[in-house]
Steps between C-alpha positions, in 0.01 A plus 500: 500500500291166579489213305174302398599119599366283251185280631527093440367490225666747324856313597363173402401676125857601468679122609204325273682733235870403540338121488345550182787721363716134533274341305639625205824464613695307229670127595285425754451173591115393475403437850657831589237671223229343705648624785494809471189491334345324818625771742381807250183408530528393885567820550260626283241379690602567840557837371101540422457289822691804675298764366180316613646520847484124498790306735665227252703182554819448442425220234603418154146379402350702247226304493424561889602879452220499181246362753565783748425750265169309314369543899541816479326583156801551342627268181803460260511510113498153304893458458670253231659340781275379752613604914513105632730483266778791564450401866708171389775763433567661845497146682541181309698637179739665809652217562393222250575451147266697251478223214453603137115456472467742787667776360309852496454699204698783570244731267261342726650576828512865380151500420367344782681756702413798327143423495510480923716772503305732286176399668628547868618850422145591388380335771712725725444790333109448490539432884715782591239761380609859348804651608434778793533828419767660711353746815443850385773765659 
């Protein structure tokens, strides 16, 4: 029996899920919300970026990551929390002080990353075409 290995995308979908399943993990402090909220959607969109058979970088920047995909047609919902601005969370919230004024919404966070996630699985679906019908016998 063989088993289908799962493309790049498909194993990107599944860690942008166990990001955004600790979102709404309780006692967290806010700059790890944003966190993981930053690398749900990082992964989100190298996960479309994979299906488009499009090499990506090994950044942080969502921004950068946003432009890769608007040159190749492709765009991202409006989100509550703007991507410039969970990019803070994977670098300078890391290993600096998130102050009080910067804290995320955490229904915000959520939001923002269910609107990216639910887009890029359309988007992924819509690119990957019907299913094939399995070779007559």
């Amino acid at each position: 029996m063989s088993t289908i290995k799962p493309t790049q995308a498909q194993i990107l979908l599944v860690k942008a899920a166990e990001d955004e399943r600790a979102i709404g993990a309780p006692r967290l402090s806010d700059s790890i919300l944003g966190f993981h909220a930053q690398q749900a959607v990082e992964k989100l969109i190298k996960a479309l970026l994979a299906q488009l058979n499009v090499d990506f970088e090994k950044t942080h920047d969502l921004e950068r990551l946003q432009t890769v995909l608007a040159a190749l047609g492709e765009s991202l919902p409006p989100t509550p929390i703007l991507l410039d601005q969970l990019s803070d969370f994977a670098v300078v919230y890391r290993y600096d002080l998130l102050f009080q004024f910067d804290s995320p919404n955490v229904i915000d966070l959520i939001e923002t990353v269910r609107l990216i996630r639910e887009h890029v699985v359309a988007r992924i679906a819509a690119l990957s075409g019907p299913p094939v019908p399995p070779p007559l016998q």
